[in-house]
KOLLOLUM-724487 format. One record per atom (N, C-alpha, C): residue number from 1; residue in three letters; atom name; x, y, z. Coordinates in nm, 2 decimals, always signed. Layout:
<recs>
{rec NUM, ALA, CA, {X, Y, Z}}
...
</recs>
This chain:
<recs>
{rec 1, UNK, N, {+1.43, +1.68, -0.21}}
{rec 1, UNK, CA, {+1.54, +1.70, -0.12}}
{rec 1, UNK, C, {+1.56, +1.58, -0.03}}
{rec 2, UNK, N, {+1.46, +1.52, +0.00}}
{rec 2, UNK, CA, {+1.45, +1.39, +0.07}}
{rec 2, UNK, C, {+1.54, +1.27, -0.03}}
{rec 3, UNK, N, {+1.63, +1.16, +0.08}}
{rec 3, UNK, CA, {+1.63, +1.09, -0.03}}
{rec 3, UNK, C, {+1.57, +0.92, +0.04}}
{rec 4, UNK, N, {+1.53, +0.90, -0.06}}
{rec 4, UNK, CA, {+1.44, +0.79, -0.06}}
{rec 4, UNK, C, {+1.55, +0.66, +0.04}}
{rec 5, UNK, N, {+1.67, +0.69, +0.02}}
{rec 5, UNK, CA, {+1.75, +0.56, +0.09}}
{rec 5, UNK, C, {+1.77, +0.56, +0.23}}
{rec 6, UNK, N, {+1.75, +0.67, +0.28}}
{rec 6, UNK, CA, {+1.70, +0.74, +0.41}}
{rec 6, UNK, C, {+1.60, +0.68, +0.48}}
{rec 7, UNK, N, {+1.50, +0.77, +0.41}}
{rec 7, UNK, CA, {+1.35, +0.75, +0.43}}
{rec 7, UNK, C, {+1.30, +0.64, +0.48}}
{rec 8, UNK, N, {+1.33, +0.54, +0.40}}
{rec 8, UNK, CA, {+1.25, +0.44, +0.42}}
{rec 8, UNK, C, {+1.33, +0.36, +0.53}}
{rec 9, UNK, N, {+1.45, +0.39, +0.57}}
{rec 9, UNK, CA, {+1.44, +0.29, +0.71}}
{rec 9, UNK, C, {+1.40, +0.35, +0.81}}
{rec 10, UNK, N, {+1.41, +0.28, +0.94}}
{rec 10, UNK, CA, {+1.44, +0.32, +1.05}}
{rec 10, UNK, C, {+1.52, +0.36, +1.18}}
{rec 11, UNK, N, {+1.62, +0.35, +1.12}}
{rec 11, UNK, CA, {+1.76, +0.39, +1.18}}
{rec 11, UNK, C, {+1.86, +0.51, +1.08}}
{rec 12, UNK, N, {+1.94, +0.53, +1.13}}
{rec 12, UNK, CA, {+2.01, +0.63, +1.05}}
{rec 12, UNK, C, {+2.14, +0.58, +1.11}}
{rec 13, UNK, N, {+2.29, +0.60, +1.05}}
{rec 13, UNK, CA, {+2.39, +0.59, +1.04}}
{rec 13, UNK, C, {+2.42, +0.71, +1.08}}
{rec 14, UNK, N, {+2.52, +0.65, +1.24}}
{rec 14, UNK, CA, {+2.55, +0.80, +1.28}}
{rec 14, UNK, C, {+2.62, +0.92, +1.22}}
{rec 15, UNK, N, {+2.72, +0.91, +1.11}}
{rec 15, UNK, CA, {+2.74, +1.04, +1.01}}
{rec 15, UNK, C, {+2.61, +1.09, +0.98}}
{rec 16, UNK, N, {+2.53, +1.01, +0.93}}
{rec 16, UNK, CA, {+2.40, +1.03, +0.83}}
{rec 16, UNK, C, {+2.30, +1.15, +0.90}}
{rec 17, UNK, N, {+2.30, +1.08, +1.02}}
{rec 17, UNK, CA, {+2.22, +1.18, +1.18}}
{rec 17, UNK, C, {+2.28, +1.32, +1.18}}
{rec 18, UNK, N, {+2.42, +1.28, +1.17}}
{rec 18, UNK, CA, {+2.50, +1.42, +1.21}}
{rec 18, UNK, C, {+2.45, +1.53, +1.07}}
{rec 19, UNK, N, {+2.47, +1.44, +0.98}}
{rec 19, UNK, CA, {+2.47, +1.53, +0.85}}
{rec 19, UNK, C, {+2.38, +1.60, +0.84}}
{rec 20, UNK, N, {+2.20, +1.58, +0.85}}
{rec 20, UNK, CA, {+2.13, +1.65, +0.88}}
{rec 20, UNK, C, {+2.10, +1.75, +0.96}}
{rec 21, UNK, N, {+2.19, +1.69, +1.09}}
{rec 21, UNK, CA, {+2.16, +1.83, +1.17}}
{rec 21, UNK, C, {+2.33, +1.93, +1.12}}
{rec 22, UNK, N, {+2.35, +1.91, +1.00}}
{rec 22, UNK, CA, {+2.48, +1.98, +0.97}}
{rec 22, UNK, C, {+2.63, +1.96, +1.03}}
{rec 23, UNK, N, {+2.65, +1.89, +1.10}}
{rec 23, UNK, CA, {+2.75, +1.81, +1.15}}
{rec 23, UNK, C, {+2.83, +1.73, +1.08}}
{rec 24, UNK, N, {+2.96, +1.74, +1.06}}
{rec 24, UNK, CA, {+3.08, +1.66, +1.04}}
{rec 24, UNK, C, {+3.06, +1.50, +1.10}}
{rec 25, UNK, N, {+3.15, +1.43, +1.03}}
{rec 25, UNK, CA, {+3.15, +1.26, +1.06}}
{rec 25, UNK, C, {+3.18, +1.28, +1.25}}
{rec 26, UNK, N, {+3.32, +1.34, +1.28}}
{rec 26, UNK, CA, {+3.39, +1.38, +1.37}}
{rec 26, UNK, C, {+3.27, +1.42, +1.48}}
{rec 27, UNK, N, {+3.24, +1.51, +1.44}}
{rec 27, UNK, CA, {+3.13, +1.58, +1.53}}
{rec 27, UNK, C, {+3.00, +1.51, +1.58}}
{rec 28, UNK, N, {+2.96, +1.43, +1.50}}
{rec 28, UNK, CA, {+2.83, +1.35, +1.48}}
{rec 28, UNK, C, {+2.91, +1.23, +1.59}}
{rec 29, UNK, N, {+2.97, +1.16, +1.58}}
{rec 29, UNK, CA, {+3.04, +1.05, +1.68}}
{rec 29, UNK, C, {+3.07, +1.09, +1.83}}
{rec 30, UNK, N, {+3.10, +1.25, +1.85}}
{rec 30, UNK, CA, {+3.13, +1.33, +1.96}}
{rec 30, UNK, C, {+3.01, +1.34, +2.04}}
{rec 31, UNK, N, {+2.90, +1.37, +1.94}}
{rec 31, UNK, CA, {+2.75, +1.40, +1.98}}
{rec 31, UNK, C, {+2.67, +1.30, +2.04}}
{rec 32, UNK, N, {+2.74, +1.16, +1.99}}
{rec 32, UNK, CA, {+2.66, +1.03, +2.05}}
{rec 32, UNK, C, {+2.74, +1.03, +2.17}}
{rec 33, UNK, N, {+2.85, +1.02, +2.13}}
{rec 33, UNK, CA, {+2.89, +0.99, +2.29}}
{rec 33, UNK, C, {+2.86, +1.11, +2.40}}
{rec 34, UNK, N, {+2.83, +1.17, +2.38}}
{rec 34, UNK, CA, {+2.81, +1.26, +2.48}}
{rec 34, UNK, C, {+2.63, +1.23, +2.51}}
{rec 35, UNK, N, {+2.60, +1.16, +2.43}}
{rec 35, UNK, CA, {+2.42, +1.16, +2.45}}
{rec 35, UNK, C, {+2.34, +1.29, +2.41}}
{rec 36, UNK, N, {+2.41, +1.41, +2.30}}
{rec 36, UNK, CA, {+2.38, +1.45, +2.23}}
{rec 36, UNK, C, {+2.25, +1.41, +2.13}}
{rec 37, UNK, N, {+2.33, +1.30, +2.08}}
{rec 37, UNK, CA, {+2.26, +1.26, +1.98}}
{rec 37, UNK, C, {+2.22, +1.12, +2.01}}
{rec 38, UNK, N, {+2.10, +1.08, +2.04}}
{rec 38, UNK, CA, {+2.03, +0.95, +2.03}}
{rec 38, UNK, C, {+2.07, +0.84, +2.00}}
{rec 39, UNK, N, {+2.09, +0.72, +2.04}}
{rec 39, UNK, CA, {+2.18, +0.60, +2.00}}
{rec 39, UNK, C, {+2.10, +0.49, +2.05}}
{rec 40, UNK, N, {+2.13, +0.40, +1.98}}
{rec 40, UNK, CA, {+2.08, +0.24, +2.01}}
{rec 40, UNK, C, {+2.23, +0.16, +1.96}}
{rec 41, UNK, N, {+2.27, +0.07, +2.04}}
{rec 41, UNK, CA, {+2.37, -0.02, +1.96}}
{rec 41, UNK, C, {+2.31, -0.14, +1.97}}
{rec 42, UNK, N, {+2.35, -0.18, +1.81}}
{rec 42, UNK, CA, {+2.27, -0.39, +1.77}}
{rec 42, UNK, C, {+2.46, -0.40, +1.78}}
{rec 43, UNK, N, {+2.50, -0.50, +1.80}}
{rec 43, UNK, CA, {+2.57, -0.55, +1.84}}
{rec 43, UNK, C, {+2.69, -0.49, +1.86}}
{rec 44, UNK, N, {+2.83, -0.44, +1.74}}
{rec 44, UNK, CA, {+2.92, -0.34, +1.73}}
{rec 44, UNK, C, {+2.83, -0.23, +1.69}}
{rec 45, UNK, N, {+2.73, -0.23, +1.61}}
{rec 45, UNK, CA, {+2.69, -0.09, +1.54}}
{rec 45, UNK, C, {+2.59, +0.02, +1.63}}
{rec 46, UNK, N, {+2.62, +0.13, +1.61}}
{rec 46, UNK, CA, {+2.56, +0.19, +1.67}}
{rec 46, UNK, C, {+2.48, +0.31, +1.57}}
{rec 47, UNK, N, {+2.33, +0.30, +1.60}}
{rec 47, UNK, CA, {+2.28, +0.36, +1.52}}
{rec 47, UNK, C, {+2.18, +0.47, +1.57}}
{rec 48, UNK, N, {+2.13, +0.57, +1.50}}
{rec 48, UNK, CA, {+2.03, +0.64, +1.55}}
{rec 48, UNK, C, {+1.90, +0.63, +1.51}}
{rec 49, UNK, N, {+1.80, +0.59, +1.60}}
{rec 49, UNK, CA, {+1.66, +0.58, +1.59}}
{rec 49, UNK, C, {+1.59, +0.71, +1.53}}
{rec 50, UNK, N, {+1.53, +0.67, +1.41}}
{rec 50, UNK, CA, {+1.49, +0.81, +1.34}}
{rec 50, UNK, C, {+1.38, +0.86, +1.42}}
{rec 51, UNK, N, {+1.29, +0.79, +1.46}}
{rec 51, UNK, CA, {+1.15, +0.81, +1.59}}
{rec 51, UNK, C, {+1.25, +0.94, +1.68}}
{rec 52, UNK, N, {+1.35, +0.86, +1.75}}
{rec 52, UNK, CA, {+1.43, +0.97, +1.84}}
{rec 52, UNK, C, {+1.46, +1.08, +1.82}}
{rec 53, UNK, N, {+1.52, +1.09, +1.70}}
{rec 53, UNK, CA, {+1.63, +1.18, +1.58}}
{rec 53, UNK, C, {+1.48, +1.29, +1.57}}
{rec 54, UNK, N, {+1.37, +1.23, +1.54}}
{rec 54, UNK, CA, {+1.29, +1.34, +1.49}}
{rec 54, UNK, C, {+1.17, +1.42, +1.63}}
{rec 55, UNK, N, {+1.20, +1.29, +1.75}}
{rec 55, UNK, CA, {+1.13, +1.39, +1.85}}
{rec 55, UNK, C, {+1.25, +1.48, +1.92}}
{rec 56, UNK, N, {+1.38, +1.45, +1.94}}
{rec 56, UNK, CA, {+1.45, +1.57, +1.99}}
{rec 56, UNK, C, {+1.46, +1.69, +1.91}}
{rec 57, UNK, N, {+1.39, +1.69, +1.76}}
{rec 57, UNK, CA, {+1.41, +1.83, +1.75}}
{rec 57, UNK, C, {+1.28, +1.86, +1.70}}
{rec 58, UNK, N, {+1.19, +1.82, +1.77}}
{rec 58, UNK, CA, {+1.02, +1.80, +1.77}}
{rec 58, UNK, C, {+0.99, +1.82, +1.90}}
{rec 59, UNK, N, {+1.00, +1.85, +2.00}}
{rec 59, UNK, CA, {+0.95, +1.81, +2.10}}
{rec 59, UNK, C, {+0.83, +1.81, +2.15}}
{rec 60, UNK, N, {+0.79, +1.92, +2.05}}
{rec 60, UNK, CA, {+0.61, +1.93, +2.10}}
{rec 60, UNK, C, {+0.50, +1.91, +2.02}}
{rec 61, UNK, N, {+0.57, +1.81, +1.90}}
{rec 61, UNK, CA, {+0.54, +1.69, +1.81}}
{rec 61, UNK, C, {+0.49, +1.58, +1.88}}
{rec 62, UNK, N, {+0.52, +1.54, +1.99}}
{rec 62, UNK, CA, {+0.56, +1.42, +2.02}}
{rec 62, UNK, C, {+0.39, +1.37, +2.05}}
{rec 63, UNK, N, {+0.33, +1.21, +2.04}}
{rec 63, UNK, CA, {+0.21, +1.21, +2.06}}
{rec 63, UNK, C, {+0.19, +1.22, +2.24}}
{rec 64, UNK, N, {+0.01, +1.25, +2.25}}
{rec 64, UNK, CA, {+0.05, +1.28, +2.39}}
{rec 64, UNK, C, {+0.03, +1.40, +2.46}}
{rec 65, UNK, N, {+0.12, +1.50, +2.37}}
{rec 65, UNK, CA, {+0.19, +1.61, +2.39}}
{rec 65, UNK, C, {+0.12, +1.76, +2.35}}
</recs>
């Protein structure tokens, strides 16, 4: 179910973010801006930190914790 093209980075493409948590392209872009959804921007792009992506729906994953 995993796909390897994913996996192996460290960022996610904010559709890509959305899509996992079941989210439309539309919705997924709504969700960053709102600070919904986790963001870092490298220059124009704006992407989601998978570290982030996976402790907001982890929270009591987190190390520490």
């Amino acid at each position: 179910m995993a796909d390897p093209k994913i996996d192996g980075r460290l960022v996610y493409e904010v559709p890509e973010a959305g899509a996992l948590l079941g989210l439309n392209k539309n919705a997924s872009y709504k969700a960053a801006k709102r600070g919904d959804l986790p963001t870092i921007r490298i220059g124009k792009l704006i992407r989601v930190p998978k570290a982030a992506l996976h402790a907001l729906l982890n929270p009591g994953s987190a190390k520490g914790a």
